[in-house]
C-alpha positions in Angstrom: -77.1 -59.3 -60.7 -78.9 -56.2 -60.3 -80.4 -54.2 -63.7 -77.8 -51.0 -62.5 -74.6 -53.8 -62.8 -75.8 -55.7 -66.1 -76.5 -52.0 -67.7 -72.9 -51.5 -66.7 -71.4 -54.3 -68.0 -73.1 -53.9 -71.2 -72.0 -50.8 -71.4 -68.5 -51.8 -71.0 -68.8 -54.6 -73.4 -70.3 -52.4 -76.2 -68.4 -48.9 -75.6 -64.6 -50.2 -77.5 -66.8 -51.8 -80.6 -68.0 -48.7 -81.1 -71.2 -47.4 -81.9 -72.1 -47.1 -85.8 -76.2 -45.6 -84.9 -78.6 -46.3 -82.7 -82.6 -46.1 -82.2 -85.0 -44.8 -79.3 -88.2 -46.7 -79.4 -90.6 -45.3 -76.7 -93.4 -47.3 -75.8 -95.4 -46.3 -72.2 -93.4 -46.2 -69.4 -90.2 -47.7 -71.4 -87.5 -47.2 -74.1 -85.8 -49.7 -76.4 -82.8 -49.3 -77.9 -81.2 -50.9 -80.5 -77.3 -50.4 -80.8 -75.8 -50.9 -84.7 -72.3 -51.4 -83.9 -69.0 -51.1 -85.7 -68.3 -54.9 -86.1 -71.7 -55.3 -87.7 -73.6 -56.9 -84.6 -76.8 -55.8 -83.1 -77.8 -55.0 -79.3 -80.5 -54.2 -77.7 -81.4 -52.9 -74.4 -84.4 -51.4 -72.4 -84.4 -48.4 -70.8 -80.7 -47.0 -70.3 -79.6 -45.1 -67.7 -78.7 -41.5 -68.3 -75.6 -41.7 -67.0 -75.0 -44.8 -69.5 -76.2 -43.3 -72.6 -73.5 -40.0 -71.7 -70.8 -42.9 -71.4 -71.8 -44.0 -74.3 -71.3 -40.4 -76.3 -74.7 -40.6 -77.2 -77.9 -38.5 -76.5 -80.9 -39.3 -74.3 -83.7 -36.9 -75.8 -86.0 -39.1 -74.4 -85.1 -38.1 -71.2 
C-alpha cells in the first residue's frame, strides 16, 4: 500500500470519531501529528497531505 492510500484510509477511519485537538510537531523536513479524538483515543501520523488535513476541517499552517 502506497503512503497516498494508507493517509487516505486513515483519514477515513478518523474523520466520523471526530477530532477533539490536534498538534503540529515540525522537526526538519517532517511533521508529526498527533490527533486527540472524540472517543478518547490517540493517533498519530507523519506528515499529512494538504488535501487531508482540509478533509479533515483542520488547518495546515505548516504548510
Amino acid at each position: 500500500m502506497k503512503k497516498a492510500e494508507a493517509e487516505a484510509k486513515f483519514v477515513e477511519e478518523i474523520k466520523p470519531i471526530g477530532i477533539e485537538k490536534y498538534a503540529i510537531v515540525a522537526e526538519g523536513r517532517h511533521e508529526y501529528w498527533e490527533f486527540y479524538l472524540k472517543n478518547g483515543t490517540r493517533r498519530y501520523w507523519k506528515d499529512l497531505s494538504q488535501e487531508n488535513a482540509d478533509k479533515l476541517g483542520i488547518a495546515n499552517d505548516n504548510k
